[in-house]
N, C-alpha and C positions, 0 to 999 in steps of 0.2 A: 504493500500500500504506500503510495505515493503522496502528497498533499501539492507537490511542486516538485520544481526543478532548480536546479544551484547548477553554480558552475563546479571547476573543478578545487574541493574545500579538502584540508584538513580537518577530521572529523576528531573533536574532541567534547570534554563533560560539557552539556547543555545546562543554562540555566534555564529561569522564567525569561518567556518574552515581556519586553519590558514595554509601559506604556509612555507616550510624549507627556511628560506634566506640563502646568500652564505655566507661561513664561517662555523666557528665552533660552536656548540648548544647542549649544555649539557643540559638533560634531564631524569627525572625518570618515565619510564612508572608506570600508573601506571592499567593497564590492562595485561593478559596474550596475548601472540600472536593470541593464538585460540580466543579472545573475540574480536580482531578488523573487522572492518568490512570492507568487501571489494566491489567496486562500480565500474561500467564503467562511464570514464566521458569524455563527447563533448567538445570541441571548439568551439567557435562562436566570431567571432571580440573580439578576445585576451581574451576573457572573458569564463570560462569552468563550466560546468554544467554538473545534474549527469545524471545517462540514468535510465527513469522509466523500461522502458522493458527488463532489465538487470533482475529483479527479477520478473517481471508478464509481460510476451511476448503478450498483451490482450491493455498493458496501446498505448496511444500513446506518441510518441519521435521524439519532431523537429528535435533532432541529428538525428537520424536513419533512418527516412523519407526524409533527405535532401537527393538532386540530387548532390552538392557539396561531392566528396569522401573526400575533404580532414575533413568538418563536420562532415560527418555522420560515419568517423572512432571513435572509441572508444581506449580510454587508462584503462588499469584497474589500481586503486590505492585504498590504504588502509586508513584508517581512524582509530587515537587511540587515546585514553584520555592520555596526557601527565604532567609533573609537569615540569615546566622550572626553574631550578635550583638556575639560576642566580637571578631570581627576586621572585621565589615563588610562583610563579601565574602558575595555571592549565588553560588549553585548549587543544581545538580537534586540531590536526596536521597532515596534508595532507601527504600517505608518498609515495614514487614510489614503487615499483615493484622491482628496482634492490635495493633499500635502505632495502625493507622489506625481499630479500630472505639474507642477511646477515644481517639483525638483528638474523631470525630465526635461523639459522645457529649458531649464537653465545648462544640463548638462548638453545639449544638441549646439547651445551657442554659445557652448565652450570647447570645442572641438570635438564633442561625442564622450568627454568625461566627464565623471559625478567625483572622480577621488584626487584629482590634482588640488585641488585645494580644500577648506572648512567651510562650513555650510551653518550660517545660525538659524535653527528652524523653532518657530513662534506662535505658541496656544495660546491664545486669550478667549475668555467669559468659559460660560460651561452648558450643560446641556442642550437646550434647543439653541444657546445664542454662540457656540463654541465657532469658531474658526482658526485658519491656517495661512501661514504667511511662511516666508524665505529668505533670509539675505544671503550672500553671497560674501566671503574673504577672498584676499589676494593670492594668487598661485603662491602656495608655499613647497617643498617635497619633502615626501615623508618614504621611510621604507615601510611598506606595509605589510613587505613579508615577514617584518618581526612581528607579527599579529595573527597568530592563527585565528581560523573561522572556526565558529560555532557550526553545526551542523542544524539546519533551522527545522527538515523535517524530522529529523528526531525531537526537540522541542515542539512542534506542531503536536505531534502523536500524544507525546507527554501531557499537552494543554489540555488535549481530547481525557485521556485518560481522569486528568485531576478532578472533570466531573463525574467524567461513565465507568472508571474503574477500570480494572486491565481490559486488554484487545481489543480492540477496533473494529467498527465497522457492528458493533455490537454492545447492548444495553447490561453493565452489571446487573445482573436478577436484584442484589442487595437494594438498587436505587429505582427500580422501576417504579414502586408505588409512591418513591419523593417526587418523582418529576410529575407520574398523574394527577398529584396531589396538589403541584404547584401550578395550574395554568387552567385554563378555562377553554371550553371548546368555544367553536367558531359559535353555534347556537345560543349556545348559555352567554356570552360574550350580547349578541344582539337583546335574548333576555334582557339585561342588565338596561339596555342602552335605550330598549322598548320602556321600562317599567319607569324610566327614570323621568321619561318624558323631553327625549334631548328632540328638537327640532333643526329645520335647516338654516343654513346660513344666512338667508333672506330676513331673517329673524333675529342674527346674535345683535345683542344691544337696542335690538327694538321692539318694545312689548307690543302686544296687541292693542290697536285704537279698542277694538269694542272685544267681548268674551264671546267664543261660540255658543251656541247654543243648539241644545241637542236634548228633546224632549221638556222644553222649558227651563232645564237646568244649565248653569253656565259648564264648559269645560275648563279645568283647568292644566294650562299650560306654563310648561317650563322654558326658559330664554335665557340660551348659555352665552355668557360674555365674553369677548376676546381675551381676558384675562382669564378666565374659566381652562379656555383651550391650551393659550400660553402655560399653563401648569400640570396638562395631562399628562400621563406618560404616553411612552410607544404605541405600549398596548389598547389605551384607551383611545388615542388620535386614532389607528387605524380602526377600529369600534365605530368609530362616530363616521370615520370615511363610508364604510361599509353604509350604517343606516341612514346614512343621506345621499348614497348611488357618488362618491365620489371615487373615480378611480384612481390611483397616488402610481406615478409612473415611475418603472424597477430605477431610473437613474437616481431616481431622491431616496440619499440611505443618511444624511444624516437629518437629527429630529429638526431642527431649526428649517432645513429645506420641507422637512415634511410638514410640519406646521403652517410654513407660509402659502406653499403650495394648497395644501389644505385651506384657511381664510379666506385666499384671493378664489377657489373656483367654488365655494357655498357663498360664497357674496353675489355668485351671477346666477347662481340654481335660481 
């Protein structure tokens, strides 16, 4: 089982992959673009795992076989052997999507490399308002063969494992009833979102001039505010997409794009 492809590494002990903190993080890859690997990864109680069936559609995948949409969607992110500057120390670093297509961007108009020089790369705000920036240091040279690589698909496998337990491509028996336990079907989910009374976007922020009326008695209706949504999770923004017929297209994987995207098309429903 494969998760990706590397070039050719020295394979030695894997740590955790590590994630970008907010702030600024100066770093010298020390791989070229084309040798990072890239991976779809799950959700589950705050905690994210990669997708076997990403590369062998054959494996099985708790993400992918949940009934939960908002689990069983997939984020694609990259994975590179980095040097962190400030203290020296190598490790694998989790990157986004929109992090990686400007990196790439800067390595093509730098002659086709990413490791000639330091790269400071920059998280600010946090969930739905998170984003990603780059700057760029001056050609410096470094030997980066004194920097063995981590082996990233052996850390991949491991990621998988820390939630499903050994082997891949298969659910620990020990954890199956925590994961059913933990998520809600696509049905039970609209439940929720029927019972609640959420309406459509034509609505957030503006009650009704007059109350329906339905056998002389008024109806009452609920009117979810843009702050309301601004605070949902995942799970509940794609809930509320679903019962208001909005379709959230696969390119929006982080919550900020899926949030906006969501506002701007229940404002024209």
């Amino acid at each position: 089982m494969r998760f990706g492809s590397v070039g050719a590494t020295e394979s030695v002990s894997t740590d955790f992959i590590r994630t970008l903190k907010v702030g600024d993080t100066r770093v010298r890859f020390l791989q070229e673009t084309d040798t990072w690997v890239q991976y779809h990864e799950h959700f589950i109680d705050r905690k994210s795992f990669p997708c076997p069936k990403h590369m062998d559609p054959t494996m099985h995948c708790p993400g992918c076989e949940s009934d939960n949409e908002a689990v069983a969607r997939w984020n694609r992110k990259y994975v590179a052997n980095v040097l962190f500057v400030s203290t020296g120390q190598t490790a694998l670093l989790k990157l986004p999507i929109k992090l990686v297509n400007k990196l790439v961007g800067r390595a093509e108009r730098n002659g086709g490399t990413i490791t000639s020089r330091d790269y400071t790369l920059i998280k600010t705000g946090s969930g739905f308002e998170t984003d990603y920036d780059v700057d760029q240091e001056d050609v410096t040279s470094v030997d980066l063969s004194r920097y063995p690589l981590r082996n990233i698909e052996e850390a991949l496998v491991e990621s998988y494992q820390e939630i499903w337990g050994p082997g891949l491509g298969e659910v620990n028996p020990a954890k199956k009833s925590r994961f059913a336990e933990s998520v809600k079907t696509r049905s039970q989910l609209a439940d929720v979102v029927k019972d609640a009374g959420i309406k459509k976007a034509s609505e957030l922020e503006v009650p009704p001039t007059k109350p329906q009326v339905v056998n002389d008695e008024p109806e009452v209706t609920k009117v979810v505010t843009i702050e309301e949504v601004r605070a949902m999770s995942l799970r509940e923004l794609y809930s509320l997409a679903e019962e208001v017929g909005v379709k959230v297209p696969d390119e929006y994987e982080e919550k900020s794009e899926i949030m906006a995207y969501l506002i701007r098309s229940m404002d024209k429903v």
